[in-house]
N, C-alpha and C positions, 0 to 999 in steps of 0.2 A: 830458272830465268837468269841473264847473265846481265845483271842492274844492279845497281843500289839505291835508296833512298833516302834522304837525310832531313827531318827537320829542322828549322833554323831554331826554334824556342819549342821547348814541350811544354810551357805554361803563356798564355795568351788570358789578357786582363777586357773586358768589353763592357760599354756602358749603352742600356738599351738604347736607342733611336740613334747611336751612332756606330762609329767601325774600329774595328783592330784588326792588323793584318799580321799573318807570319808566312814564312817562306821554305818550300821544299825540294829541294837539289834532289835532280835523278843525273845519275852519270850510266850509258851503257855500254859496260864492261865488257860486252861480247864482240864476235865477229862479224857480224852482219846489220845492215841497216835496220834499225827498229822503230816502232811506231808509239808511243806509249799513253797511255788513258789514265789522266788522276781525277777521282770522287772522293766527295768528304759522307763521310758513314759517324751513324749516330745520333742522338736527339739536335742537334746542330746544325745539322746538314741541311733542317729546313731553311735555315738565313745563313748559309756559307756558300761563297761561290770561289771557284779556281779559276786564275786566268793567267796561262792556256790552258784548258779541261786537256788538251791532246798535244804533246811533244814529238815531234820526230828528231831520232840522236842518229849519226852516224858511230862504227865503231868506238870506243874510247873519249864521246864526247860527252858533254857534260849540258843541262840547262837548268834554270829555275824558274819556279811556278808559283805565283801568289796566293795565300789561300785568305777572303778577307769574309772575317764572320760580321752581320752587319742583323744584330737583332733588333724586330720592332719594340719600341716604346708600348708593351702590355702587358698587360696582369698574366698572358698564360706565360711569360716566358720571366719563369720567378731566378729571385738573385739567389745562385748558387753557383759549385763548380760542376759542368758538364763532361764530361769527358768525350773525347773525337779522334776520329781517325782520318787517316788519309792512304786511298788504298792504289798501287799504283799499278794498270795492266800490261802486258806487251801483248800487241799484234802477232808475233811471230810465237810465243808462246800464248797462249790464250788461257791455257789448264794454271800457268804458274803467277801469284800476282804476290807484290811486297806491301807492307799495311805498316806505318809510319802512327803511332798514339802520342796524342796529347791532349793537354785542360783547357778548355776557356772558362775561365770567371767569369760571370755575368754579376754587376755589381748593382745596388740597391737605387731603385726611385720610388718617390712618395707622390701620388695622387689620391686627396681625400675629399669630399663633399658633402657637404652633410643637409638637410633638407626639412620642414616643418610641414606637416601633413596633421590638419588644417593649417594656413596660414594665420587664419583668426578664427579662433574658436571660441564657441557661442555657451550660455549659460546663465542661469540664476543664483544660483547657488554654487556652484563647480562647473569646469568645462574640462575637455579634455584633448590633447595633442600628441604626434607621434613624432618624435625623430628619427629620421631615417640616414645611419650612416656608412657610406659608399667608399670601398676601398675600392677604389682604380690604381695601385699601385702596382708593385711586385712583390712585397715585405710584409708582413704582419703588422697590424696598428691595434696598439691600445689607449684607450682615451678615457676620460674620465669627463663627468658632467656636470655641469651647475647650470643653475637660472637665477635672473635678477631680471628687477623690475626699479627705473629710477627713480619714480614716485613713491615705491614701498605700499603700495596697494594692495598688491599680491602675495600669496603659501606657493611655494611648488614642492610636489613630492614628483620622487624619479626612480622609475622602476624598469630599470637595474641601474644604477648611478653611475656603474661604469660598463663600457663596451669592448668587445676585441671580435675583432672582421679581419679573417685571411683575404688574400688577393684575389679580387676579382667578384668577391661579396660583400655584401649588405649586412649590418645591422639592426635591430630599433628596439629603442627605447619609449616606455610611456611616462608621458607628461600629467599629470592631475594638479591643476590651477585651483585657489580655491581664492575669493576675493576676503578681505576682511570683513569690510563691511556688506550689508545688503539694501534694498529699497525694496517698496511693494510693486508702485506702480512710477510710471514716465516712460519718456525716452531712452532708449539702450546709453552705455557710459563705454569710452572705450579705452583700455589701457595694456600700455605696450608693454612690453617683455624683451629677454634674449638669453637664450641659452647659447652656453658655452663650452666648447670641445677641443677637452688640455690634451695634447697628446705627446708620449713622450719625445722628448728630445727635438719637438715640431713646433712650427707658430700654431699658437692657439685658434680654432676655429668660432668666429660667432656668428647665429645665424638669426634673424629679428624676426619677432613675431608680435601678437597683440590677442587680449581677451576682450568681445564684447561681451560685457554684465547686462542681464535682462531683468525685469522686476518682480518680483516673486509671484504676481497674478499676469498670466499672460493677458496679451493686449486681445485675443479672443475670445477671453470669456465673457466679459461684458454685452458685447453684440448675441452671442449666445443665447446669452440668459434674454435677453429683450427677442431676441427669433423667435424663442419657445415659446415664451408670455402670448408671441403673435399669435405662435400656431393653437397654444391653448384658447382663443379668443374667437380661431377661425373654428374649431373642433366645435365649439358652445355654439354659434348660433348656425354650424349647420343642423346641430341636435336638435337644437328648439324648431327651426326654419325647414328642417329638411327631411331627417330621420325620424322626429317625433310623430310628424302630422303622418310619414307614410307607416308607422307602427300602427298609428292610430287606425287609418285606413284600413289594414291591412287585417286587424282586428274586429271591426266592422264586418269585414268581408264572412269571416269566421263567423261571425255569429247570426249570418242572413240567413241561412236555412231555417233557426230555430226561429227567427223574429217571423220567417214566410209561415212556417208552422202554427205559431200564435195566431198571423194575421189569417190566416184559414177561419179557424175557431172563431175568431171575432167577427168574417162575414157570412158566417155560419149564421152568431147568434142577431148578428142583423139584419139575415133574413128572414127571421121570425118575428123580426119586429122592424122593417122596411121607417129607414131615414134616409136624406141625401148623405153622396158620399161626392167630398171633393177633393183634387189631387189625386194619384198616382204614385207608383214605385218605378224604380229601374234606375232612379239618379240619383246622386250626390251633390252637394259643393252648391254654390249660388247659382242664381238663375239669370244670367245677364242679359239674355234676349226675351225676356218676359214671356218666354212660350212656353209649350205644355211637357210635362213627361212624353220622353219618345227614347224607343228603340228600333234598330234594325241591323241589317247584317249587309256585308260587301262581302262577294266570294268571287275566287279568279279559279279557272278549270282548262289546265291544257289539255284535257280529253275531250275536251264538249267539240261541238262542229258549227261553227267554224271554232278555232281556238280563241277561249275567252283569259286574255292574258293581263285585263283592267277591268276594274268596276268601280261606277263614279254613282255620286248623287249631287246635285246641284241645287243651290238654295235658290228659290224663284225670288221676284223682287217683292218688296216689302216683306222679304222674312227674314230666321237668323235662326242660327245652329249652334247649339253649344253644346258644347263634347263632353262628360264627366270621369268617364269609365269607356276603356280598350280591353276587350278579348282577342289574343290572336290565335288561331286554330292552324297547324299542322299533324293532320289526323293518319295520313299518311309515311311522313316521315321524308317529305322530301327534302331535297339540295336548293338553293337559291338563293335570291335576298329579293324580300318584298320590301316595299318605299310605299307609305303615306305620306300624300304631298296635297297641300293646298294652294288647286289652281285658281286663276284670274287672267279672263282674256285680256291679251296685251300688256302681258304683265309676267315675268317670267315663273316659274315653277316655282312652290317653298318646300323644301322638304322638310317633312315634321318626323320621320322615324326611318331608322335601314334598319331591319332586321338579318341574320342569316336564319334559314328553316334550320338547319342541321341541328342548332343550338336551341330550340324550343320542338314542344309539342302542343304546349297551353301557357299562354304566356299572355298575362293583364296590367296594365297602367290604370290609377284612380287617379287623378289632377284634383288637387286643392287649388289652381286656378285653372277653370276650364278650356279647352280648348274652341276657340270661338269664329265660326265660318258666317259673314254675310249674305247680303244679297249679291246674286250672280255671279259666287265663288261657289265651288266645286272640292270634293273630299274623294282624291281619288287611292285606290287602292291597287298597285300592279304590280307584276313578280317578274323578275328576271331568271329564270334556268338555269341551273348549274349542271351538268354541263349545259349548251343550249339544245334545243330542241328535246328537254327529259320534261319529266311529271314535274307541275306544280299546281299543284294542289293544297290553295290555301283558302281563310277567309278572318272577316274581323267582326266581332258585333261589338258595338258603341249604343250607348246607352246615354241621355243626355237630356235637352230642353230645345225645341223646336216649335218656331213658328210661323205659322203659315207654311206646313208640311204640303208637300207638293202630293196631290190625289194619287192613287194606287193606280 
């Protein structure tokens, strides 16, 4: 190729976020009109630009060309010497091109920040905080740490006491605060702090923070301890109120066969020797409607004709029903939920029980207060199908005190 190419300086000095320029003379030395293309090659070449990228020389002429390296202000573009070219083409020869080397210095900035992670960190006894320090430069920093508190309230231990963060990372260090003094109980105490970040040959960094001191019995145990007291308070008289009397019950219930067994034997031996006999079995619990022992059964049958999907009995006037004992019967094993509900005309529905079938086969309530129907209320017993239109096939016998039973 019949050129030359000449740089004006092979060393170029640059300070990031601003520019340094140097300059490259082609003269073409040949016979013919040429066209010629300069690029800058090498790690540099991302922030260097030429201007004009393209010369055209007639024989024997000569131009220059700017080449101005203009690096960002960033940690990836670190202070060193790079080294660069400038490579230069001809149109007319395309195969042959000149390559012109030189240095740019890229020279040192300092961008450091350093951060408290908690801002205020919390404790009784000790608390704990991180420092986090943030080189944004392009240089290597080393720094060294201390803490101070102006009241003198405060211990700081610092692990690692000193830090070193290349360009474009993070440090951290840990903080452990420990107060001198302590308290049991009160209000939190809050005292300030600050750590400080010597760095060489740099202004000192400080960055403020603060410990709140707690008192050595947290503020919830108190409420705690008086929660539990409650719920132990609630546990007792449902035991007495609740679980005793249906243990009791339930024991009872256990021991009727043998006590029916006995009561055999005893009307056995009186009737060999004929007395009156008053009262009755089948009940439990007081007798509030002053009527007599009575039992009977409600059953619902969705096979019968028509489908029988309620059965009720209704207390005529001047009488009264008391409930003691519920038997519920799914013999079958069907799907549903049966509702016992005590009706009253003009009066909305009450429900006293939802059962699901799936979840019983024999399933009994005993009431230590019984459940108590008037006059011209109503004990109905009725099943909803799961799905609809399947088997339900249920019934209840209730056991209790009745008076003024309504005739067969």
């Amino acid at each position: 190729m019949a050129a030359t190419a000449t740089l004006a300086s092979k060393g170029v000095t640059v300070t990031p976020g601003g520019e340094a320029v140097t300059e490259v003379r082609i003269r073409n030395s040949g016979t013919v009109v040429d066209q010629f293309t300069l690029e800058v090659l090498g790690d540099a070449s991302a922030w260097a630009i030429v201007e004009p990228a393209v010369v055209p020389l007639f024989p024997g002429a000569e131009a220059v060309a700017r080449v101005r390296f203009k690096p960002p202000k960033s940690s990836s573009v670190l202070a060193k010497a790079i080294p660069f070219a400038v490579r230069v083409k001809s149109r007319e020869d395309a195969r042959a091109s000149l390559v012109e080397e030189g240095v740019v210095e890229v020279g040192p900035f300092n961008d450091t920040t350093a951060e408290l992670i908690p801002r205020t960190a919390k404790g009784s006894s000790h608390a704990r905080a991180q420092l986090a320090l943030d080189n944004r430069g392009n240089v290597r920093i080393n720094a060294r740490l201390t803490a101070a508190d102006p009241d003198r309230k405060l211990n700081f231990t610092i692990t690692p006491p000193a830090l070193t963060a290349e360009p474009g990372t993070a440090s951290f260090a840990s903080i452990r605060i420990n107060p001198r003094t302590r308290f049991l109980t009160g209000p939190p105490k809050l005292a300030p702090y600050k750590v400080n970040v010597h760095q060489d040959g740099l202004p000192t960094i400080t960055v403020d923070g603060s410990m709140q001191q707690e008192g050595l019995i947290p503020p919830w145990l108190l409420p705690a301890i008086i929660g539990l007291a409650a719920l132990l308070l609630v546990l007792a008289i449902l035991w007495f109120f609740v679980l005793k009397p249906s243990i009791s019950s339930a024991a009872k219930d256990a021991v009727a066969p043998q006590t029916s067994s006995l009561q055999q034997q005893v009307n056995t031996l009186k009737a060999a020797n004929p007395a009156p006999v008053t009262g009755g079995g089948g009940a439990t619990g007081p007798n509030p409607v002053k009527g007599d022992v009575w039992s009977s059964r409600l059953a619902v049958n969705s096979q019968a004709t028509p489908a029988q999907l309620e059965s009720a009995i209704t207390v005529p006037q001047g009488g009264g029903l008391a409930v003691t004992d519920l038997v519920f019967e799914n013999p079958s094993g069907n799907s549903g939920t049966i509702y016992l509900v005590r009706r009253e005309t003009s009066k909305p529905d009450q429900v006293l029980l939802v059962l699901r079938l799936e979840n019983f086969r024999d399933l009994d309530f005993h009431f230590v207060t019984p459940l108590v129907f008037k006059e011209s209320q109503t004990m109905t017993l009725s099943c909803s199908p799961d799905p609809a239109g399947s088997l339900c096939n249920a019934s209840v016998y209730y056991s209790g005190y009745f008076k003024n039973p309504p005739s067969s």
